[in-house]
Wavefront OBJ file of the C-alpha trace (Angstrom):
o trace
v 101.941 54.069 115.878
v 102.256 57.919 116.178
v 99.351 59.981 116.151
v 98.221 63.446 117.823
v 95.207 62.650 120.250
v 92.928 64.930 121.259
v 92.246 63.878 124.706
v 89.603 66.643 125.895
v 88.349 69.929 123.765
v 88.451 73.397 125.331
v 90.896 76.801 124.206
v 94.290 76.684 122.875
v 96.495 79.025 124.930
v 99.216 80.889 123.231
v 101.541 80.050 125.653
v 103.702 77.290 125.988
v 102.461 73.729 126.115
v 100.587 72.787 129.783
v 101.588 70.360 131.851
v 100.162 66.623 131.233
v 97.608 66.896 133.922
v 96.133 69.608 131.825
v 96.919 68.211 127.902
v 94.367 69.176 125.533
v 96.434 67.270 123.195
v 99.379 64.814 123.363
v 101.755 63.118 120.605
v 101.513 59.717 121.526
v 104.118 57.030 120.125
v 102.731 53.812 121.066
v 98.830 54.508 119.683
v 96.391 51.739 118.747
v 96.985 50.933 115.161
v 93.978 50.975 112.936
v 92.646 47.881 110.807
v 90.623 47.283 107.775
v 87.094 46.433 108.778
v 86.948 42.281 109.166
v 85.276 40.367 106.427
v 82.367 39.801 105.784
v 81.981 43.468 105.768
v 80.267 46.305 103.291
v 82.338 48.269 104.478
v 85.632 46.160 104.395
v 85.065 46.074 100.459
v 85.699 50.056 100.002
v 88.290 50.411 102.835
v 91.860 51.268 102.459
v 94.621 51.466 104.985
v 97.342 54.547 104.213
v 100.229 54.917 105.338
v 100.382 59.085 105.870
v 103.401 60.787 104.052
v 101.531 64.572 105.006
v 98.853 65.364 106.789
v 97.112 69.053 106.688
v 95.462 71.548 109.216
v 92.452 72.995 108.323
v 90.592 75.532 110.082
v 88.034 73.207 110.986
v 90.168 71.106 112.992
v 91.574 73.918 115.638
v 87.789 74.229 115.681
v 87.094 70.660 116.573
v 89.868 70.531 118.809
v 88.012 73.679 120.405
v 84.331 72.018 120.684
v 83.482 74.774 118.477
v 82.910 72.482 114.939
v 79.587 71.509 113.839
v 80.885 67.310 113.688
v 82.041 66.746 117.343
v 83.679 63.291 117.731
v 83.766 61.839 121.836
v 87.118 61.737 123.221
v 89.701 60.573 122.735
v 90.131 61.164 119.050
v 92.773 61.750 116.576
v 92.038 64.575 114.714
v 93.346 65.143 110.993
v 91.012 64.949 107.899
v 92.964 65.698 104.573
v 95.960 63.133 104.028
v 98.391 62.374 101.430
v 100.893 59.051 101.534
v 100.743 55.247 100.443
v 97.871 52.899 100.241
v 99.124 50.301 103.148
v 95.984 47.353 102.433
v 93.609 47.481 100.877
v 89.544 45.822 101.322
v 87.821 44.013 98.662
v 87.050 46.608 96.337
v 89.652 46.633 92.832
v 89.897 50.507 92.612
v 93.062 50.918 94.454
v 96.229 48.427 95.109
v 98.874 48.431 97.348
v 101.949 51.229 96.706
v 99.202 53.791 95.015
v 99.825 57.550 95.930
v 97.046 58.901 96.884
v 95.028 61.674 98.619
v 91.900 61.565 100.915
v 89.380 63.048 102.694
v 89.265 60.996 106.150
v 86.748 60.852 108.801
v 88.920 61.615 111.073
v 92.388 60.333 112.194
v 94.861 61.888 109.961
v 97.026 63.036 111.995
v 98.478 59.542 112.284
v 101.073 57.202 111.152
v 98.205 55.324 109.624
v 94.130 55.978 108.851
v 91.428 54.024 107.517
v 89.242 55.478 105.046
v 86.464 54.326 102.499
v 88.019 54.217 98.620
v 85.089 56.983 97.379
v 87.089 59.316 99.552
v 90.463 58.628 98.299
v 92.353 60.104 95.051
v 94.898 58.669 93.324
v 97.886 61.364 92.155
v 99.619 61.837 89.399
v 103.693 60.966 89.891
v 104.759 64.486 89.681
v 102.356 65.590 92.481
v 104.546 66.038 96.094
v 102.638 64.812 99.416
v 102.627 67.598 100.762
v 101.205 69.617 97.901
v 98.392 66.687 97.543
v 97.214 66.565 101.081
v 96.744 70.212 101.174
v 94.670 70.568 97.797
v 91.068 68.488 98.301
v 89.248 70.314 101.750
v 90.808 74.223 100.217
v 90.824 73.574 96.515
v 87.548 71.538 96.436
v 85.969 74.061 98.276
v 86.832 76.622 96.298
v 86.053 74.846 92.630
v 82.860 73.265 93.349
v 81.880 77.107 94.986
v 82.966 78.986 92.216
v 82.676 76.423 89.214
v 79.810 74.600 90.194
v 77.677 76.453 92.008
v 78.391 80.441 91.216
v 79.389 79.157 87.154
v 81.857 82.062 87.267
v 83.452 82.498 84.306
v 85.322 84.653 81.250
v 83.986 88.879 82.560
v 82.793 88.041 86.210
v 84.141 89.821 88.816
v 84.968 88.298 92.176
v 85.485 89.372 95.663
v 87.830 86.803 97.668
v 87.551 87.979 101.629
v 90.017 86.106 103.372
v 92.292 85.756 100.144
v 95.947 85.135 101.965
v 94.748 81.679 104.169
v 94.497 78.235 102.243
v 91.057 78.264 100.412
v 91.924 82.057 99.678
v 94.928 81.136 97.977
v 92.918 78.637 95.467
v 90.061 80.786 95.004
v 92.446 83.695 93.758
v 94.196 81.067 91.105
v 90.864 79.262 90.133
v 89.039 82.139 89.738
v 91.895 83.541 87.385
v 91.795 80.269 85.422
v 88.014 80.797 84.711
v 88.737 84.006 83.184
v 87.309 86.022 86.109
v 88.539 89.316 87.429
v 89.714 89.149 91.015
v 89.491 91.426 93.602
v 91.546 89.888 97.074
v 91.034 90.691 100.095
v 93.817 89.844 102.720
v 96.265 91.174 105.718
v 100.116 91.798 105.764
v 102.790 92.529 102.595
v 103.410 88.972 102.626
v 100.274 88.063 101.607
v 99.960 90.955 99.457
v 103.001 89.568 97.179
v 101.908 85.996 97.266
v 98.233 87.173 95.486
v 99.648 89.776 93.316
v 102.247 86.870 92.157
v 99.088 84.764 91.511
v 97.135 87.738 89.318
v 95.064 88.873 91.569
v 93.776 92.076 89.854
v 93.061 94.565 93.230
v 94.648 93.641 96.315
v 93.069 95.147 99.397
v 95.113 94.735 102.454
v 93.536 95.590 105.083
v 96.989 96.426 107.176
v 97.273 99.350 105.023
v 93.536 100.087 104.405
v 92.352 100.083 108.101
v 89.493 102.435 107.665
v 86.371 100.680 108.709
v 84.642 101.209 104.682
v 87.704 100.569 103.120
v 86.879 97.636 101.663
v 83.470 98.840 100.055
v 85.207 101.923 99.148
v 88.242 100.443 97.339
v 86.674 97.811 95.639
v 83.888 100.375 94.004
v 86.761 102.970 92.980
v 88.143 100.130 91.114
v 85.260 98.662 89.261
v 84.600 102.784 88.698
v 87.582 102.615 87.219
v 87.667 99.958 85.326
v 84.117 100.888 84.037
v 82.107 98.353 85.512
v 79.450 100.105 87.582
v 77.356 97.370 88.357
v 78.926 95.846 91.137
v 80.766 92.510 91.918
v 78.945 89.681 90.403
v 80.417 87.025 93.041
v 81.617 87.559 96.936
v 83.679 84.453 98.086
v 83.519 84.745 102.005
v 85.825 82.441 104.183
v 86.108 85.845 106.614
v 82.465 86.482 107.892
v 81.759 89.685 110.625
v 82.175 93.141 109.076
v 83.659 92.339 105.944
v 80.854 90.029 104.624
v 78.983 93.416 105.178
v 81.191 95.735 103.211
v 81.257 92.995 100.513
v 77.276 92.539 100.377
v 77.205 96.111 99.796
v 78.525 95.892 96.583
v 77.217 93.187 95.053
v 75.723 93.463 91.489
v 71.948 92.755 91.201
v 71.462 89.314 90.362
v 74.988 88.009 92.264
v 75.864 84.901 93.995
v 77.153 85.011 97.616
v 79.384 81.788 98.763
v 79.630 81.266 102.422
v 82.927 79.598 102.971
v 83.447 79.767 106.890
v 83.797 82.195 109.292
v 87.541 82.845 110.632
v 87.108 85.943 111.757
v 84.958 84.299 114.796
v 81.847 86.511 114.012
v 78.906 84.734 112.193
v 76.851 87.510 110.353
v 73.018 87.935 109.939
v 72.103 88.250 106.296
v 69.726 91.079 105.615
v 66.612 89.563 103.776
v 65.549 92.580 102.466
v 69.109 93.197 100.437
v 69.178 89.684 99.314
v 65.333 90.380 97.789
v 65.949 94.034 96.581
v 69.518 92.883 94.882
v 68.023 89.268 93.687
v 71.049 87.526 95.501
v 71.211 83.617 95.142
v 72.692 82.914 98.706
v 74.556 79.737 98.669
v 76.483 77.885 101.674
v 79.288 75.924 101.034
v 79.780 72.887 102.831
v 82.225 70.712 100.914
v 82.379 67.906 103.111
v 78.588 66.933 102.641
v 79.253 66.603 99.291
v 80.796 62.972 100.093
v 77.606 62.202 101.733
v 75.096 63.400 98.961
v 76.393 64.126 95.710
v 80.028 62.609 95.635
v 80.206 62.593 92.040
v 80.367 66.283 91.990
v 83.523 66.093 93.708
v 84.962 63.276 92.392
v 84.662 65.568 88.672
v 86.119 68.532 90.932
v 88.759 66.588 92.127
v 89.877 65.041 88.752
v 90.218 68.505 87.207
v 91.953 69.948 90.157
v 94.640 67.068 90.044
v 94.972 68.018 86.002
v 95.784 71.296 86.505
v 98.265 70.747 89.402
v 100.118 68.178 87.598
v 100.829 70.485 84.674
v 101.335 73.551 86.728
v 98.640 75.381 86.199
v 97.808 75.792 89.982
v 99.986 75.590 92.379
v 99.189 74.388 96.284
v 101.651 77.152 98.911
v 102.155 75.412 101.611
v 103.731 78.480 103.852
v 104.748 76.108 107.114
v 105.253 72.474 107.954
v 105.601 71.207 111.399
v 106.672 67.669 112.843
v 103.214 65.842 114.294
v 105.037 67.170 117.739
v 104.772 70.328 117.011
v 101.052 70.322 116.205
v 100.250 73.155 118.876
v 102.836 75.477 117.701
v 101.142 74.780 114.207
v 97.609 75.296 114.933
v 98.353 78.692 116.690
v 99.880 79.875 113.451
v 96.759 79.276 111.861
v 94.937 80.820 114.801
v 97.069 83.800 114.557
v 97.016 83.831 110.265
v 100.675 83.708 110.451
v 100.185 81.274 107.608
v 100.428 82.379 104.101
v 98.298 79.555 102.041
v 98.317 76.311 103.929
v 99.813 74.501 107.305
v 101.205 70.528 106.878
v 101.994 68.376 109.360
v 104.717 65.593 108.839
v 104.767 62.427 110.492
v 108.041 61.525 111.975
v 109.123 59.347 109.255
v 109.212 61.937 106.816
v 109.350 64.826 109.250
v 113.030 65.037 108.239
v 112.552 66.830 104.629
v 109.338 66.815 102.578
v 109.305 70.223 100.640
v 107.150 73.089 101.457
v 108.904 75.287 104.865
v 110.686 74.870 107.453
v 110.464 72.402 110.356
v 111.848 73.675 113.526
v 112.163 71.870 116.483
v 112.973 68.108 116.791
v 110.519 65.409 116.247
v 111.742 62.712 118.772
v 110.545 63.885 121.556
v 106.680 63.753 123.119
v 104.921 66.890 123.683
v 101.685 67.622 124.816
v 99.415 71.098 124.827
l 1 2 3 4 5 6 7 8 9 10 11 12 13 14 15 16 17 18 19 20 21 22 23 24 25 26 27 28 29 30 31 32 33 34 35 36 37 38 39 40 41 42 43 44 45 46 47 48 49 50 51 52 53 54 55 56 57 58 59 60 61 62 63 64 65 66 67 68 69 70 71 72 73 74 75 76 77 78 79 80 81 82 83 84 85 86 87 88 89 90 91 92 93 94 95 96 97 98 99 100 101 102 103 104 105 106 107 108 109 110 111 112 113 114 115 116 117 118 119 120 121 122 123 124 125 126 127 128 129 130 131 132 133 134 135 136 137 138 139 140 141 142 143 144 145 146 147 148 149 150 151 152 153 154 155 156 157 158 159 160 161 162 163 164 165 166 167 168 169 170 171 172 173 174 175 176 177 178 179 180 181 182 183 184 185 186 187 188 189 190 191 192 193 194 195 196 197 198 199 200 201 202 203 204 205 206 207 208 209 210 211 212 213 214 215 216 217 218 219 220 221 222 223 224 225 226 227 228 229 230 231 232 233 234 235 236 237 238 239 240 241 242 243 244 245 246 247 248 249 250 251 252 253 254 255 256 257 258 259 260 261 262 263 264 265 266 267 268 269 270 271 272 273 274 275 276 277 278 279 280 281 282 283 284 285 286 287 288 289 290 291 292 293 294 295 296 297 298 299 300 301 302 303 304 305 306 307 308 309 310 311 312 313 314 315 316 317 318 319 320 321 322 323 324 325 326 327 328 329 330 331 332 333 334 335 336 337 338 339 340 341 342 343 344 345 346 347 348 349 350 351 352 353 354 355 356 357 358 359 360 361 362 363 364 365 366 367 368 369 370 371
């Protein structure tokens, strides 16, 4: 089986690839294959065994890679925990069969051939969905629904500020937030991204290329709710950024807003100043959509439904700015690094490294390569 296995967890160097000796990671082509759980098992019953079609990187798993996550698996694992492709087996349980499309959240070990996951976790997709497209949706999409729908309520007159609005769970928060009837204010860096959110509606785009004064951010988002003659402030700030933008953006929050912590790309985890959050009546809320699964899966099996709705008939659409082979996966998770991507990063196993939509794959496939 191939798979990409982290062998030991430390910093990704932007240079080329090190030598074996030193492999953080390697793309092995003869890797244990996974099984279903034997019976008599609990957990057999709810297990399936996919076959992965696309695989996507998420933030959280340069982190893991990096020993810098909050989950921290021993080594040797295979990281990879949003896949798209075939159910391969299934367990006991009657919810799935064998040849479903699906989607799933995995524990783990996507960025293989084949994973093993438990059936709550899995989604199946409507025929006109892509792989691609459907891996990338649940961690970025979810996320971003059950923050703003579910826990902010945003909806028809709130305004929103999206920090970090040109990487993957940017992207969806922009188009969701638009679909609830909310006013959007993005936050993002480069022209590239710039045309990608004004294509999706966003109402202000601040990019911070252009705008590199250290206030610009507080500054251009109150000229425009000024202008558009609403004083009060923004009612929700959608943070995947942290450091000094979560300050500019708590700075002009409405009394009585919501705050969603998303994550922290910009490295720098910020303190949150009681006394604003008391003097403004803030309801501070962390997002953690993975835990979810754990302790209120229903929530996201609801989320998940409508998400799959509206992709199917178009009314949100997944960008999926670069897809690499699984041999290429350090070459992909520096673009995240570096926010080169615009939306999401998918990886492709070999067998259908060849051609699923979404960017271009440079560099063969064939060969192994380790970082």
């Amino acid at each position: 089986m191939d798979a990409v296995v982290c062998r030991r967890v430390g910093s990704l160097k932007p240079s080329a690839p090190p030598s074996e000796k030193d492999a953080l990671l390697a793309f092995e082509r003869n890797f244990v294959v996974p099984s279903l759980p034997r019976a008599p098992s609990s957990k057999r019953a709810s297990s399936l065994l996919i076959r992965v079609a696309a695989a996507s990187l998420n933030f959280a798993d340069a982190l893991q890679i990096m020993g810098q996550y909050q989950e921290r698996p021993p080594v040797p694992f295979v990281p990879g925990a949003e896949v798209a492709g075939v159910v391969e087996e299934v367990g006991e349980g009657e919810g799935f069969k064998r040849g479903d499309r699906v989607c799933a959240v995995v524990g783990g070990g996507g960025f293989a051939d084949l994973v093993v996951t438990n059936e709550g976790s899995c989604f199946k997709l409507p025929p006109s969905v892509p792989f691609p497209a459907a891996a990338a949706l649940p961690v970025a999409f979810g996320t971003a629904h059950v923050a703003l729908a579910h826990r902010a309520c945003v909806g028809r007159g709130h305004v929103v500020l999206v920090l970090g609005a040109g990487g993957g769970v940017g992207v969806a928060a922009v188009q969701i937030c638009k679909l609830l009837g909310a006013t959007v204010i993005a936050v993002a860096r480069g022209a590239e991204k710039a045309r990608l959110l004004s294509s999706l509606g966003a109402d202000l785009i601040i990019d911070t290329a252009q705008h590199t004064q250290k206030d610009a951010i507080r500054e251009q988002t109150r000229q425009f709710l000024k202008d558009r003659g609403l004083p009060g402030g923004v009612d929700v700030l959608f943070d995947a950024v942290g450091g000094e933008q979560f300050k500019q953006g708590l700075r002009v929050m409405r009394w009585g807003g919501h705050v969603l912590i998303i994550g922290f790309a910009s490295g720098a985890i910020p303190s949150i100043p009681a006394n604003i959050a008391l003097v403004k009546n803030l309801t501070i809320h962390g997002i953690y959509w993975g835990s979810y699964m754990q302790h209120d899966p229903s929530v996201l099996r609801s989320s998940m439904r409508q998400l799959l709705s509206w992709l199917a008939e178009g009314a949100i659409s997944v960008h999926v700015s670069h897809t690499f082979g699984f041999d290429q996966v350090h070459q992909a998770i520096l673009t995240l690094l570096k926010r080169k991507a615009v939306g999401k990063v998918v990886l492709l196993p070999p067998s259908t490294a060849g051609g699923a939509g979404g960017g271009a794959i440079t560099g063969s496939t064939g060969h192994k390569s380790r970082l």
